[in-house]
N, C-alpha and C positions, 0 to 999 in steps of 0.2 A: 626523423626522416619521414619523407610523405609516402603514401601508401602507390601512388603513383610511379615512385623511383626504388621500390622494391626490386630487389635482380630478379633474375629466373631462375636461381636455384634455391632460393629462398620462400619460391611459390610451391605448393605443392599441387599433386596431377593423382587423380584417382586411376586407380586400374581398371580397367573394362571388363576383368572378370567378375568385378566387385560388383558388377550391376548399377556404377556408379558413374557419369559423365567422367571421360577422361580428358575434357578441355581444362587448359591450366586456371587456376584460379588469379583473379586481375583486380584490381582498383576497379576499373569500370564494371567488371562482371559484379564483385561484391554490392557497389553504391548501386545497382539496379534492383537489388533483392530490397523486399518489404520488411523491412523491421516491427516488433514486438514495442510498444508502449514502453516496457520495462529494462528494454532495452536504449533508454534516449540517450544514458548521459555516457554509452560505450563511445567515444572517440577513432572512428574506424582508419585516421592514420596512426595510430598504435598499433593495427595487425601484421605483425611481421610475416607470418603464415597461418594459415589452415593444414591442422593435423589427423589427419586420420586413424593413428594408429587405436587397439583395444585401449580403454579407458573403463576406470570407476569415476565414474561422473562427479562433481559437486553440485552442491547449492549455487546459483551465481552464475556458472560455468555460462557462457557464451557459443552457441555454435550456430552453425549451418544444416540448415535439415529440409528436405524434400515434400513436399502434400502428396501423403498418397492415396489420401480418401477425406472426402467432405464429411464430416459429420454434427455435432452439436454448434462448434463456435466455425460460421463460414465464410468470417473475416477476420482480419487480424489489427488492432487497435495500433496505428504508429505513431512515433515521437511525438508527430503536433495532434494528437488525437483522431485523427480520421482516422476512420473502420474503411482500410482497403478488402475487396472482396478477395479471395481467398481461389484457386484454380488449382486442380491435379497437376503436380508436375512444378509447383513453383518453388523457387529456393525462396527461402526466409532465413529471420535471423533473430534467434529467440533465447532462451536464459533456462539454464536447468532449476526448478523450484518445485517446491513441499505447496500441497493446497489444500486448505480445509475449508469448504461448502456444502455444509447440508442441503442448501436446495439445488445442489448441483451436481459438483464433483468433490470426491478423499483422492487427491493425488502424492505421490510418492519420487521421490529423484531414484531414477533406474540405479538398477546395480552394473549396469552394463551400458555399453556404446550402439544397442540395439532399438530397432525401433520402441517407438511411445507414441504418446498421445499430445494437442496442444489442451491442454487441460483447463486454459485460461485465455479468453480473446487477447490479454495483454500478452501474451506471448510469450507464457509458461509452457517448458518442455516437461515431461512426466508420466509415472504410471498409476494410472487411474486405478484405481480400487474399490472404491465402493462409489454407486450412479444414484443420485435418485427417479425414482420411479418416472418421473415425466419426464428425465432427458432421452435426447435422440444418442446413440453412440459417436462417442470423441472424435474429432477431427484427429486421423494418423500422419505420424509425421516417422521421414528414415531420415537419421543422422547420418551429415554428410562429413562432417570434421571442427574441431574444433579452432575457434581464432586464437592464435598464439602473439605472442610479443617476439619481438626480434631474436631472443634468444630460444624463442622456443616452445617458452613459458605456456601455458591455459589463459585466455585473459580471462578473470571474474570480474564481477559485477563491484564488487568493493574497491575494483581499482579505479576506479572514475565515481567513489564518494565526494560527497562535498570535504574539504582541507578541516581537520578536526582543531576545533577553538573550542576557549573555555565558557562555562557557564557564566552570568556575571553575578555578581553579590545578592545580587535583587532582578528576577522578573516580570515583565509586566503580567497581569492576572493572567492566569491560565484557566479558561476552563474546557472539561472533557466531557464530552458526550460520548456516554456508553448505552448500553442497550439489553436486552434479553437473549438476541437471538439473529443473525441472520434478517433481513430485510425489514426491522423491527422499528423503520423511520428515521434511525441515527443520523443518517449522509442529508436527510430533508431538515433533520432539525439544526444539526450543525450551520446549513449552507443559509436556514432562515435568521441563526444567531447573527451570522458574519453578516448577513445584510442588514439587518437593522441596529448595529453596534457602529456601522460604515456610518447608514444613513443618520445614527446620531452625532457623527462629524467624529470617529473614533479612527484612528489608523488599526485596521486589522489583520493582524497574520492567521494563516491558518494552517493547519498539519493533520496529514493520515497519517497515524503513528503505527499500525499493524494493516493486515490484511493478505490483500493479492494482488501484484502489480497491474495497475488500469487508469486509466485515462479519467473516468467517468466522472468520477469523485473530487477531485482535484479541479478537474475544471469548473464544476458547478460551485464550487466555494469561493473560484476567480471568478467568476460569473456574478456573484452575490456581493463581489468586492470588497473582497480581502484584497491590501495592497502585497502580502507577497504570500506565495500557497509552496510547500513542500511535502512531501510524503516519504515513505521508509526505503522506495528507490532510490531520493538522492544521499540515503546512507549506506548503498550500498549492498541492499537487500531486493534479491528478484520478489521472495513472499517474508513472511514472519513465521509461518507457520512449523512447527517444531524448532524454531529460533531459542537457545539459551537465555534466561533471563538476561544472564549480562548483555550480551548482545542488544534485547531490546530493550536497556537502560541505558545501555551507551549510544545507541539510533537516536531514542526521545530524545535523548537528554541533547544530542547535537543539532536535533531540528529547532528543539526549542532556542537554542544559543545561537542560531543562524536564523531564527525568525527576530530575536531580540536584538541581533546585529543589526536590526533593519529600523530601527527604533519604532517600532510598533507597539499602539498602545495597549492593547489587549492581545491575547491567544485564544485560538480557537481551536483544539483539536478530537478529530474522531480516532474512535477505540475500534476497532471490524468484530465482528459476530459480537457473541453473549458472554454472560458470566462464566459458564460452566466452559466455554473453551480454552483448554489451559494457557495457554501466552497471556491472553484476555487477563482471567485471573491472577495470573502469576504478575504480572504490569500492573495491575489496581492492588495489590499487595503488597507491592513494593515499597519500602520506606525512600528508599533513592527516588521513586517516582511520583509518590506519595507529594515530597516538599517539594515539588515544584509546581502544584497543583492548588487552584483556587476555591475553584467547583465544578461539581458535578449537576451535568442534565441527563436524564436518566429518558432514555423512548424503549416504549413498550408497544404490544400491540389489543392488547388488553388489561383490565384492572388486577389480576389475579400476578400476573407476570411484573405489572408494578411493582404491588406489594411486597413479594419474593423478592424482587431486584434492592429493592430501598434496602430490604430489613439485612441482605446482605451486604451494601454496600457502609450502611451503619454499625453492624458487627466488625467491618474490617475499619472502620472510624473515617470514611470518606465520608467530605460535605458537599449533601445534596441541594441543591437551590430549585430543582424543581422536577415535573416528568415532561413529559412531552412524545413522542412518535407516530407512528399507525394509529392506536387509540381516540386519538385525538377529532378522527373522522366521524366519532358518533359519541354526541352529549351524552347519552346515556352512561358509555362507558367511561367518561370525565367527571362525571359525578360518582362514580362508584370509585375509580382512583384516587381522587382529591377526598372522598369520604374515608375509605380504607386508609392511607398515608399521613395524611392532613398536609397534605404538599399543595402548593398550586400548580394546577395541569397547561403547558402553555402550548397554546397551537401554535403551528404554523403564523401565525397570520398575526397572532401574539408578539411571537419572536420576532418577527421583522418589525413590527413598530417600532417605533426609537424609542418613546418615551419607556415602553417596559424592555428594551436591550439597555440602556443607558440605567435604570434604578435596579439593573444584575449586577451592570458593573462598579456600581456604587455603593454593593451590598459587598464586594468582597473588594476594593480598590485600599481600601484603608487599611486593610490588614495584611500586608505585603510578609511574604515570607524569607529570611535570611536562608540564601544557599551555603553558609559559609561550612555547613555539616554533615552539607552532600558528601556520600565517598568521591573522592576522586580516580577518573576513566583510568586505569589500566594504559 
């Protein structure tokens, strides 16, 4: 049914003592509100209603919420990536999610249907817990009700994943750029891989497989031309953060089988923050995730953070093919990394050549790995 030909007692109407508009809620009024990034692939004629009642919120969870003060993030990233600004007073349409950012925000899914924070420009609803020092205070947001299904239901964010298919026998290479830390070059290295793997006449896929739902990253790997780009949204997921492993072994494992569906010759995908953040870990740990996996690009932002990163991605028996990140900005610290590791260090400017994307994928093309061992998804 279209959201349009919803009845009127199927709409719900806030109370006015509630400090809450008590105009009915509408097709038109909804499709006027700014939606969250991470909220694209919600399908808004699926809203049977808006619920107001007390709620323990989830992950995923979907609603409607109020700006009631401008603060850190003071636009909100929408579907096709534009940053709309952001005004006191505006309804929006955002996704309850967990966020882990050291150089920003630790947010948390309320225990309550009371105000929070937008934690994340992609349009993460949440309660902020720990700030770093140089942000400004969260953008507040008042929950207005949550979007329901015809019956009633909460919609989440998993209900509009992409339709789960199997792995196939054999994928094309995979490799994963991982990192140290937080802004550590990853998203610059990755998006350099995908272009100059394109420009050596390669069909390339690529994938955010963790993180916080945003626009940023994803587009700049279509930008780099990758012929099809997905991230842990279209599995489903508003963030990753405090995500069950299985969770994000059954996420990977579907983006990679929906980039492979596309018959792409390589894979490209980013890991978000560092080693020591647990999803991060617990995902590079993985034996499920492990054999789907060709090589590893490792960005740093120094030699010392290399080092560390290689010797533990060696003890957990990941193969590395090379570094690359932030470091890379000053020879000195490329000669101390490639001296410390005995790795070669690839810039920017490396990666996107074709001749050195083209002799990576040639360093692991031959040695294709059978999935036939994987566990199979639940």
């Amino acid at each position: 049914m279209r959201l349009e030909d919803i009845r009127m007692n199927a709409v719900v109407a806030f109370p006015a003592q509630a400090g809450i508009d008590s105009r009915e809620w509408s097709a038109t009024r909804l499709a006027r509100m700014k939606r969250g990034f991470a909220t694209r692939r919600l399908a808004l004629d699926a809203v049977g209603c808006v619920d107001h009642s007390p709620c323990t919120p989830r992950a995923g969870d979907v609603i409607v919420a109020r700006v009631t003060r401008i603060g850190q993030h003071p636009g909100l990233q929408q579907p096709d990536g534009r940053r709309a600004t952001l005004f006191v007073g505006d309804e929006i349409i955002v996704a309850y999610g967990n966020r882990y950012a050291p150089d920003q925000f630790e947010a948390l899914v309320p225990r309550d249907f009371g105000a929070c924070a937008l934690a994340a420009g992609g349009g993460i609803a949440s309660r902020v817990v720990s700030t770093h020092g140089r942000m400004r205070a969260p953008t507040q947001l008042l929950p207005l009700g949550r979007l329901c299904d015809e019956d009633g239901q909460p919609l989440n964010l998993a209900d509009f994943a992409l339709p789960r298919i199997s792995l196939p026998a054999r994928l094309p290479p995979v490799f994963v750029v991982a990192g140290t830390s937080m802004n550590a070059g990853k998203t610059t290295a990755a998006s350099h891989l995908v272009h100059g793997l394109a420009k050596a006449g390669l069909r390339v896929g690529a994938a955010k497989l963790t993180g916080t739902g945003a626009s940023g990253d994803t587009m700049l790997m279509r930008d780099a031309g990758a012929e099809a780009v997905l991230d842990f949204t279209d599995a489903g997921l508003a963030t990753t953060y405090l995500s069950p492993l299985e969770s994000l072994e059954n996420s990977s494992e579907q983006l990679l089988a929906h980039l492979a569906a596309k018959r792409v010759d390589v894979i490209v995908v980013e890991i978000a923050d560092g080693l020591y953040q647990a999803e991060t870990a617990a995902l590079l740990r993985s034996t499920r995730f492990r054999r789907c996996l060709s090589g590893v690009l490792f960005a740093s932002p120094d030699a010392m953070g290399a080092f560390a990163g290689i010797e533990w991605l060696k003890q957990h028996g990941l193969p590395v093919v090379g570094l690359a990140g932030a470091m890379t900005a000053s020879p000195l610290a490329v000669r101390e990394a490639s001296a410390a590791t005995g790795l070669p260090v690839l810039t920017s400017a490396l990666l996107g050549d074709p001749a050195t994307a083209q002799s990576l994928f040639d360093s692991v093309r031959l040695l294709p790995v059978s999935r036939a061992s994987v566990v199979p998804q639940r």
